[in-house]
C-alpha positions in Angstrom: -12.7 -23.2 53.0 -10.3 -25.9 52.0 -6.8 -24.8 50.6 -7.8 -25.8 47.2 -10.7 -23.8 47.4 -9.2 -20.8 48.1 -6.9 -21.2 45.2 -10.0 -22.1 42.7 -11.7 -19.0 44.1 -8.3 -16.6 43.8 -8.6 -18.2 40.1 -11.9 -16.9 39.6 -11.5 -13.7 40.8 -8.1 -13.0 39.1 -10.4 -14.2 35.8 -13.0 -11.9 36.4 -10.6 -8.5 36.4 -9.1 -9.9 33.4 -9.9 -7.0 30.0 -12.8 -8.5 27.9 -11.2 -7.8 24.9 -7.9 -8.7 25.6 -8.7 -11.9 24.0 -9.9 -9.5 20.8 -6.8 -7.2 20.5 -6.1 -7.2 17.0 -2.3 -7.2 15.4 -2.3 -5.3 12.3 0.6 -5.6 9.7 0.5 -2.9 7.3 2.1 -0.5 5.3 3.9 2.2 7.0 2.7 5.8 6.8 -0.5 4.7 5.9 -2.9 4.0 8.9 -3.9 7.4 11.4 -3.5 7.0 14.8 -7.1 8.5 15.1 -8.4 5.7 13.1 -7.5 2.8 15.3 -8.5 5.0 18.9 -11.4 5.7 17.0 -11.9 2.0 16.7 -11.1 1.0 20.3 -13.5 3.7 21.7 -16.2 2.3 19.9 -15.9 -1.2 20.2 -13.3 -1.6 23.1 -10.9 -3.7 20.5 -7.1 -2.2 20.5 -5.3 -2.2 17.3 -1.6 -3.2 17.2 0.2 -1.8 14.2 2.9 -3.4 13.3 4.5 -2.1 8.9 6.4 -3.5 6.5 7.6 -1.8 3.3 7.0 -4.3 0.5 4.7 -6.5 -0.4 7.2 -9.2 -0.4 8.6 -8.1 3.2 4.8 -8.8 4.6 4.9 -12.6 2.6 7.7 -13.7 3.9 7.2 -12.5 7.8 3.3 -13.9 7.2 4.2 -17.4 6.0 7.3 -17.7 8.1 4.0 -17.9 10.7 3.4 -14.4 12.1 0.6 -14.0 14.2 -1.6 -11.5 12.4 -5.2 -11.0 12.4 -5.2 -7.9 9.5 -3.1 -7.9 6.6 -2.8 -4.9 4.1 -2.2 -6.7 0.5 -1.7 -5.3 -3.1 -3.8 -6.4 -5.7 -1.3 -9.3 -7.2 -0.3 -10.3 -3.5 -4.3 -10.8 -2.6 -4.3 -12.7 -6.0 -2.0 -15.0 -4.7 -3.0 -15.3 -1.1 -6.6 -16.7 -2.6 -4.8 -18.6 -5.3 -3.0 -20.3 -2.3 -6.0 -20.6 0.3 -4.1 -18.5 2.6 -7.3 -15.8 3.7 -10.6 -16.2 5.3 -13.6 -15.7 3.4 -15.5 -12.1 4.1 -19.0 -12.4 5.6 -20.7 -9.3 3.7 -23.7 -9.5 6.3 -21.0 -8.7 8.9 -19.6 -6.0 6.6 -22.4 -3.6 5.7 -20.6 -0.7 4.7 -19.3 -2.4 1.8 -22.0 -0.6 0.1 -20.5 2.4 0.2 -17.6 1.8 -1.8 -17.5 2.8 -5.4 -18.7 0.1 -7.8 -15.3 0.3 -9.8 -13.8 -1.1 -6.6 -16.1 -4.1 -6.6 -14.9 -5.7 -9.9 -11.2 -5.7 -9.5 -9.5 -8.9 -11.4 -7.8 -10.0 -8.3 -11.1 -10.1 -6.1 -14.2 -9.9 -7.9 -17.2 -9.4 -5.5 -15.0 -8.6 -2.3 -14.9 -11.7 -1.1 -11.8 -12.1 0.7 -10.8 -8.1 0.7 -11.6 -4.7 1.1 -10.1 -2.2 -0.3 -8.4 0.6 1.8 -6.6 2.9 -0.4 -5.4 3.1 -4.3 -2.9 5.1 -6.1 -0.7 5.1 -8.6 3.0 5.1 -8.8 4.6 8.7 -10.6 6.9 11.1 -10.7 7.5 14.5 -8.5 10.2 17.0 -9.4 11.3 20.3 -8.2 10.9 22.5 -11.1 13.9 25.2 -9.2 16.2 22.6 -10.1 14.7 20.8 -12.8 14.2 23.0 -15.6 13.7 20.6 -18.6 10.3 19.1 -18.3 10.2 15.5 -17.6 7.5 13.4 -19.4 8.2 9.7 -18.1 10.5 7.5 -16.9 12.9 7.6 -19.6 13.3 11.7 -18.8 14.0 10.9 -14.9 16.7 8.0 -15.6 18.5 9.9 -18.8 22.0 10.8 -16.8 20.8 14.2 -16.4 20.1 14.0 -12.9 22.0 11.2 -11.5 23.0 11.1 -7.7 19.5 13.3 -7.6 16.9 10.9 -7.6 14.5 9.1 -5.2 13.4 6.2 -6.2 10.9 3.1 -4.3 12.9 0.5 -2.7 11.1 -1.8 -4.6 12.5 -4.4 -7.5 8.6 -5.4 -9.1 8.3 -1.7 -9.1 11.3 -0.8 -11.0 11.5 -3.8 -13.8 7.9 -2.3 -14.6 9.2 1.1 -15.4 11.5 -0.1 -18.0 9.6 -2.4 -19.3 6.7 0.5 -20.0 9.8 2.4 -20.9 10.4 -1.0 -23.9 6.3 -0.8 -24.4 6.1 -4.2 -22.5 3.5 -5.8 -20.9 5.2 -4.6 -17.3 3.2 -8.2 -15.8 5.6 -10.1 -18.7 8.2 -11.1 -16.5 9.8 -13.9 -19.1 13.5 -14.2 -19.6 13.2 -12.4 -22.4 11.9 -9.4 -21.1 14.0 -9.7 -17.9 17.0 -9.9 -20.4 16.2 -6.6 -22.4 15.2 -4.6 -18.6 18.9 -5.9 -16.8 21.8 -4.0 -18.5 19.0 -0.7 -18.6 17.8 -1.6 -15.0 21.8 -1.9 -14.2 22.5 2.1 -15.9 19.3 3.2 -14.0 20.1 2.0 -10.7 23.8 3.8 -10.4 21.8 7.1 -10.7 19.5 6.7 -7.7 20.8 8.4 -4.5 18.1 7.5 -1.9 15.6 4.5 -2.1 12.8 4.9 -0.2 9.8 3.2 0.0 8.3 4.7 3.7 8.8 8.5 3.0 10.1 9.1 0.0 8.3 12.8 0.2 11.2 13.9 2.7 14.1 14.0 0.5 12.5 16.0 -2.0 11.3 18.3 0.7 14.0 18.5 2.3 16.4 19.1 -1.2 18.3 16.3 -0.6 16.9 15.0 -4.3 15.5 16.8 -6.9 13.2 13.8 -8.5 11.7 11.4 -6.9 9.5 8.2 -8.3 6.9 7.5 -5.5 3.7 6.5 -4.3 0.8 9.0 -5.5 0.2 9.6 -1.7 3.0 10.9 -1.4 3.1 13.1 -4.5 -0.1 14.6 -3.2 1.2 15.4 0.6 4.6 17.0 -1.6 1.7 18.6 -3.3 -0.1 19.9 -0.4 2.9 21.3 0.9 4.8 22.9 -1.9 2.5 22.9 -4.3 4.6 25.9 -6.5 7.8 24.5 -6.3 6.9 21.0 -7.1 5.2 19.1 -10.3 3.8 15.7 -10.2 3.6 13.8 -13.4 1.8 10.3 -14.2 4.0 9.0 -16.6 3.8 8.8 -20.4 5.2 5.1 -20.9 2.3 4.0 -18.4 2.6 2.8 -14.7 1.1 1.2 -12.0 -1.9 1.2 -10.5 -2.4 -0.5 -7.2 -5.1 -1.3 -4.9 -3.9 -1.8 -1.4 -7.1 -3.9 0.6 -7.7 -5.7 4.2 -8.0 -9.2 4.3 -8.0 -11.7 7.3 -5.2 -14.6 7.2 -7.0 -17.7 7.5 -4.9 -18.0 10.6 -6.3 -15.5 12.4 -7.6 -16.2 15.7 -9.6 -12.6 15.8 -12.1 -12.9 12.4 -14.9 -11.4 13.4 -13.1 -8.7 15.0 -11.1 -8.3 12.0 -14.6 -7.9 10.2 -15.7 -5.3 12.9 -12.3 -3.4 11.7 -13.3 -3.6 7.8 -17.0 -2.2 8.5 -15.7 0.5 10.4 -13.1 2.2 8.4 -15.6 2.1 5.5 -17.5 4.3 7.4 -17.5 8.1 5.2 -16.4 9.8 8.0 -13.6 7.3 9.1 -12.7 6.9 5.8 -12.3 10.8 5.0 -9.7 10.7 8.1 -7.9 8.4 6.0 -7.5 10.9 3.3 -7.4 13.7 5.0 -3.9 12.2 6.5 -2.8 9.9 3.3 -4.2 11.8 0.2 -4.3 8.4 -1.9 -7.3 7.6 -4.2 -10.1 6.8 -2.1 -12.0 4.2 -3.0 -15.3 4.5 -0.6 -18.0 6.5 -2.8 -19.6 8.1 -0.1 -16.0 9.2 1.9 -15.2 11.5 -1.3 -18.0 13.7 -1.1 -16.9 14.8 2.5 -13.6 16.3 0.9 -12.9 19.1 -0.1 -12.5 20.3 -3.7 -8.7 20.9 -3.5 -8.3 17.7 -1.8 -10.3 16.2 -5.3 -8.2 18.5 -7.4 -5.1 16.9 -6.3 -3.6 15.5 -9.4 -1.9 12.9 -7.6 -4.3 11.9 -5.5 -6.9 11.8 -8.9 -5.7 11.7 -12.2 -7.4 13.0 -14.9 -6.0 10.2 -17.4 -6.2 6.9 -16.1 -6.0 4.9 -20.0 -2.6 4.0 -19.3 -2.8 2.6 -15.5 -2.2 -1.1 -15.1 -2.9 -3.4 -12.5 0.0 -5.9 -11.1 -1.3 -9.5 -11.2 0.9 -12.5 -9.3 3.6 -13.3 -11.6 4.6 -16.3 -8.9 7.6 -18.2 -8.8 8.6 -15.4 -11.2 9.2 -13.1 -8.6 12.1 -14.5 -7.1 14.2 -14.2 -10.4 13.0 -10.4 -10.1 14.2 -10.3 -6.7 17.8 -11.8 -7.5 18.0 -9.1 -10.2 17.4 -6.2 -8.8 19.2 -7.2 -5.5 22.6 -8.3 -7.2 22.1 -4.8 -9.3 21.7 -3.0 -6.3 24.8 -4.4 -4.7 26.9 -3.5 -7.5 
């Protein structure tokens, strides 16, 4: 054998050891706190495709790292940040005949605004945005926004690192529109948004339930997931509240960059955690509202009594739509406010 051969052949052979799905490994950037371990071995057991799980806190945070070119194959969107990725031609078009657990999600899920049909997105996980307090500290009852942020309990407060998140709460607080993000309205939230922000002690938009269990704050606004695990935990020394001005409801979904080199695995990924039983780990771990029909009737009833996991009264929940170039004015406000 010539000494080319032997090199062609040593090529060969290293080829044939390599992992078959190597090539399929998927990068994940999602949410933190939000995906179980268990899931994505779950996942790689049954299809031999590994899961790399890389989070980000914001919505914004996950934009900027995407279109600055990272190499991911699943994203984990909110509603008005899917609206814009398909506004923008920036994800891949589902194949449902590739996805055929997408029937057991409940219809409501199938008619959202921002993705009618499910045609670039699947929904993961939805919640709303409220308010926990310790009622051994708090003793006054607090009704909305306007109780948390009324100087009572300043340098006590938990609040979401997020500045979409708080210019909604005083818009509802105004009895805006909290997607109206003109100047106007942007004028009237700044000198309240200014007052509000001097009384927050921790922002957290990761883990905002550990403060509050740990005393460090005795009111936090947070993520219904993590009103439910406070919930779960403490569930005599703590009261959750959806609040009375209104708030947000999101819908955090999957979708597939349209850079992704790994589709149809990313496909494989979307069928499987809409499987009931995949799906109730979900839950089980992060006690958001679960939008897969069938995954709900494997929990338990004090899982479903969770008032922050399911509200009772929704009337006054509100979707976030793309405000677009708005954002940034958003941003510049609440960062300058923040610095102050």
């Amino acid at each position: 054998m010539t000494w080319m051969k032997k090199v062609l052949a040593g090529a060969v052979c290293a080829m044939a050891f390599v992992s078959p799905t190597l090539a399929e490994d998927l990068n994940l950037f999602a949410w933190s706190e939000y995906v179980p371990q268990t899931v994505l071995d779950g996942f790689q057991k049954e299809t031999g495709i590994k899961v790399k799980y890389e989070t980000y806190a914001s919505n914004e945070e996950m934009l900027s790292k995407l279109m600055a070119g990272g190499n991911y194959d699943i994203i984990q969107p909110s509603e008005y940040t899917i609206e814009a990725l398909i506004a923008a031609g920036k994800l891949t078009k589902l194949d449902p005949q590739k996805i055929p657990n997408l029937k057991n999600l409940d219809p409501a899920f199938t008619k959202m605004a921002h993705d009618p049909g499910n045609k670039y997105s699947v929904p993961w996980m939805s919640g709303t945005v409220g308010i926990v307090y310790n009622t051994e500290k708090v003793k006054e009852p607090i009704k909305g926004f306007a109780d948390v942020f009324n100087g009572t309990h300043t340098g006590r407060i938990v609040a979401l690192d997020d500045g979409r998140e708080i210019v909604s709460w005083v818009l509802a607080t105004k009895g805006k529109d909290i997607n109206q993000m003109t100047d106007d309205n942007l004028a009237l939230v700044k000198p309240i948004m200014a007052g509000w922000l001097k009384q927050i002690k921790i922002y957290d938009s990761d883990s905002p339930k550990t403060p509050l269990l740990n005393v460090d704050v005795d009111v936090g606004v947070v993520w219904s997931g993590e009103g439910a695990l406070i919930l779960q935990k403490e569930p005599k020394k703590f009261k959750w509240v959806l609040p009375s001005e209104g708030t947000h409801r999101f819908i955090d979904s999957l979708a597939i960059p349209i850079a992704s080199k790994h589709a149809d695995a990313a496909m494989k990924f979307m069928n499987y955690i809409l499987k009931p039983e995949v799906s109730k780990l979900i839950s089980d771990e992060f006690p958001y509202t679960n939008p897969n029909a069938e995954a709900r009737k494997l929990l338990d009833e004090a899982a479903k009594a969770n008032p922050a996991s399911y509200p009772a009264d929704d009337a006054k929940l509100a979707l976030f739509h793309d405000i677009g170039k708005r954002s940034a004015a958003v941003d510049e406000i609440y960062t300058n406010l923040k610095s102050q």
